[in-house]
C-alpha positions as CSV (number, residue, x, y, z in Angstrom):
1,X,91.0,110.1,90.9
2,X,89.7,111.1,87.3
3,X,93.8,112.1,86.1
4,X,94.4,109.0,87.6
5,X,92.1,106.9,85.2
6,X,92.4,108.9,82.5
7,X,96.1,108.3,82.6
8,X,95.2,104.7,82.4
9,X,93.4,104.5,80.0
10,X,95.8,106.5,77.9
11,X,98.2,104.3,78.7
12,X,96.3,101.0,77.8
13,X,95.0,102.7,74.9
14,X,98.8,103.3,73.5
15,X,99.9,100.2,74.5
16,X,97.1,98.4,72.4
17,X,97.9,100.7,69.3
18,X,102.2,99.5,70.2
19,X,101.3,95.9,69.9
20,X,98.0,95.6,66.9
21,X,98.2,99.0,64.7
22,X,101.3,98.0,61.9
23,X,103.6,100.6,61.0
24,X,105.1,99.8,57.7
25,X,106.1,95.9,58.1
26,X,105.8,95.9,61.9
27,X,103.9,97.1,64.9
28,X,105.8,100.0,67.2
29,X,106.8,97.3,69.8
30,X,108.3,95.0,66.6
31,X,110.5,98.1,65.2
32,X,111.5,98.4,69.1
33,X,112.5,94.8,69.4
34,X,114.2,94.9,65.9
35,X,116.4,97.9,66.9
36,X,117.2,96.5,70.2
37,X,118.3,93.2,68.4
38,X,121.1,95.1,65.9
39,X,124.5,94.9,66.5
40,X,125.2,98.2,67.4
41,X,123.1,98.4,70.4
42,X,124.1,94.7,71.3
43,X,127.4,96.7,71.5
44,X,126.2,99.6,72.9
45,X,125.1,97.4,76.0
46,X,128.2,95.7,76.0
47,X,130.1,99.1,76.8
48,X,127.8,100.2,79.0
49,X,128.1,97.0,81.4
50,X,131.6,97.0,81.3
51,X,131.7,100.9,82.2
52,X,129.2,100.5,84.9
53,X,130.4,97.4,86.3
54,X,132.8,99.0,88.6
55,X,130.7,101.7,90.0
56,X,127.5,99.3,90.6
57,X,130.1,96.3,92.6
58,X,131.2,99.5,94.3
59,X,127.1,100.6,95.1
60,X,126.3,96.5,96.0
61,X,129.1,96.4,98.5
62,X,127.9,100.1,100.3
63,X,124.2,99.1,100.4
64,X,125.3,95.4,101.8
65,X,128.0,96.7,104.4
66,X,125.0,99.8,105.3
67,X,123.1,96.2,105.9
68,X,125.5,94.5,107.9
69,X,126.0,97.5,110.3
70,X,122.6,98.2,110.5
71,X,121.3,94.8,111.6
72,X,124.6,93.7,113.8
73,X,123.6,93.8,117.4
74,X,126.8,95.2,119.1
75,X,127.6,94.1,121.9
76,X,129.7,97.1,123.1
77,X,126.5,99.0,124.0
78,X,127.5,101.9,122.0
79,X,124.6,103.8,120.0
80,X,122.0,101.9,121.5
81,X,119.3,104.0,123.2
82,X,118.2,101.5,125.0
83,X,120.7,100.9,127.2
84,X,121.7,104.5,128.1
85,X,120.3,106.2,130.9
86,X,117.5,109.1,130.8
87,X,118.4,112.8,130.8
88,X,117.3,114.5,134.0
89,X,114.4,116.2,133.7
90,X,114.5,120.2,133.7
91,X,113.8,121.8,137.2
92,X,111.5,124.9,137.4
């Protein structure tokens, strides 16, 4: 519990120097946003999104199709333990 608030406070504590304490013209979290507003990583994310386009629709369709098959009620019976009889019990 004490890691856990000491962690915390670390954290807020950084976060407050990020945003107030100025580094040169700007804070940490102004130097972040100015680098994350250049062309080359406006690029960058450009490449990235059309790399990783094909492999998330492939992921999306999976994880909805996992969906569909796990929420179908089929009506066949098959792989439904309710409707299969009990095992025999062991005899002595």
């Amino acid at each position: 519990m004490i890691r856990l608030l000491l962690f915390l406070a670390l954290a807020a504590g950084l976060g407050y120097c990020g945003a107030n304490v100025k580094l040169g013209k700007r804070t940490f979290f102004g130097h972040v946003k100015a680098i994350w507003a250049t062309e080359e990583v406006q690029e960058l994310k450009d490449g990235v999104k059309e790399t990783a386009a094909p492999a998330a629709s492939r992921v999306k369709r999976g994880i909805e199709k996992g969906y569909e098959a796990a929420t179908h009620d089929d009506e066949g019976g098959s792989g439904s333990a309710a409707r299969k009889p009990a095992p025999a019990p062991a005899s002595p």
